[in-house]
C-alpha positions as a Markdown table, in Angstrom:
| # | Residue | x | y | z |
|---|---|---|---|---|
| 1 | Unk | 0.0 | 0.0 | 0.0 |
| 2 | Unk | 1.3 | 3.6 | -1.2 |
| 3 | Unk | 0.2 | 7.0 | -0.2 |
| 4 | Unk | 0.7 | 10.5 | -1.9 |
| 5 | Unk | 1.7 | 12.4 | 1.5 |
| 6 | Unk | 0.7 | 16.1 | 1.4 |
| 7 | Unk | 1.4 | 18.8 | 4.4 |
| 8 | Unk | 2.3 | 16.1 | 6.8 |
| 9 | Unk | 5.4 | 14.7 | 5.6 |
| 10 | Unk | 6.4 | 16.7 | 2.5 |
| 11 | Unk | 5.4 | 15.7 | -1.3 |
| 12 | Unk | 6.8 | 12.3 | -1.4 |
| 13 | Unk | 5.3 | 9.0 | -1.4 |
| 14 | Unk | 6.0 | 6.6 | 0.9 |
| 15 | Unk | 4.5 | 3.3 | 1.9 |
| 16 | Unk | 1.1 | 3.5 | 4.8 |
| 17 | Unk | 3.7 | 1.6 | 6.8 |
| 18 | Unk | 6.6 | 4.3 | 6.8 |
| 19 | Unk | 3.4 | 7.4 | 7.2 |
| 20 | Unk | 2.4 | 5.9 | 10.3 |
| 21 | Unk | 6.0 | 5.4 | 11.5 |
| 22 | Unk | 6.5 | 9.8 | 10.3 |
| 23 | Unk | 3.5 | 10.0 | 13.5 |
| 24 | Unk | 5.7 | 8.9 | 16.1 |
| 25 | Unk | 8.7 | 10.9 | 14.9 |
| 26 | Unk | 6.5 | 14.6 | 15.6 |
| 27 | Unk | 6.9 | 16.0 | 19.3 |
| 28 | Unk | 3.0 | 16.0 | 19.9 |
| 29 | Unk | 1.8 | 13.0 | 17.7 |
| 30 | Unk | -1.6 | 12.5 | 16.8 |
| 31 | Unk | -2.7 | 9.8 | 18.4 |
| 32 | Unk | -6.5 | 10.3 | 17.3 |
| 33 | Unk | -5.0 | 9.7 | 13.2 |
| 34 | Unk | -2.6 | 7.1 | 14.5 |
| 35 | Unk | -4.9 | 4.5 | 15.7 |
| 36 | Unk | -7.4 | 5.0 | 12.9 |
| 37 | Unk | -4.8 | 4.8 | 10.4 |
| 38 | Unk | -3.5 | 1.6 | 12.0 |
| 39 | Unk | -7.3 | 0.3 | 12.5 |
| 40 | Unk | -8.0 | 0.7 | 8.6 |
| 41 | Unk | -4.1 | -0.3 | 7.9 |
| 42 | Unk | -5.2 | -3.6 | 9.6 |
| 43 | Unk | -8.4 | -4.2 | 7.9 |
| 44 | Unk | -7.4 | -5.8 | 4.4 |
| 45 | Unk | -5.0 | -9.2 | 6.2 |
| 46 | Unk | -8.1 | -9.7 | 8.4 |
| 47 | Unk | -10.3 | -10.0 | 5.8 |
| 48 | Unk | -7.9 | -12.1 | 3.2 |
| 49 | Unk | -7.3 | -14.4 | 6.7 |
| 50 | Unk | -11.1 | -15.0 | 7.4 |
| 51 | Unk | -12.3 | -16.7 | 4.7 |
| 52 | Unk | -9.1 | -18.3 | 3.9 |
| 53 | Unk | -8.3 | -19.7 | 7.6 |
| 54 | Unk | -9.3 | -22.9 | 6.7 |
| 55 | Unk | -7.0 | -23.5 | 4.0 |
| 56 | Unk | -4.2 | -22.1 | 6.3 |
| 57 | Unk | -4.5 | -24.0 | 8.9 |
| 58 | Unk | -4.4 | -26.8 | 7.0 |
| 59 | Unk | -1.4 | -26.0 | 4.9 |
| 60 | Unk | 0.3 | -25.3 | 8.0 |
| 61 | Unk | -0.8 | -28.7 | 9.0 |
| 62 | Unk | 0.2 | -30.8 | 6.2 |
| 63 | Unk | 3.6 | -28.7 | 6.1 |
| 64 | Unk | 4.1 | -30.1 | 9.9 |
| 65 | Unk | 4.1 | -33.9 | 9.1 |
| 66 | Unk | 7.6 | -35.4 | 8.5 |
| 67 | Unk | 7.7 | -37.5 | 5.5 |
């Protein structure tokens, strides 16, 4: 995922990741935007790991057996 920072941290773009990471580094970080932005950064895994869980676990599974 790639953003298009504006005011916040110049005009370059930089991966949602590295943005959030640019909150922590201000003196007074917002923590309001942080924890939204990690909320909604967390959203698309959970949804690929729902319906796919199944098939997961049972890679893992067969993975696990020697031989």
């Amino acid at each position: 995922m790639a953003c298009r920072t504006g005011s916040l941290f110049g005009t370059t773009d930089v991966t949602l990741a590295v943005g959030l990471g640019n909150f922590l580094a201000a003196d007074d970080s917002p923590w309001e935007l942080l924890m939204a932005t990690g909320h909604i950064y967390a959203l698309p895994p959970a949804a690929i790991y729902y319906p796919f869980r199944r098939y997961m676990v049972a890679g893992l599974a067969a993975g696990a057996v020697k031989g």
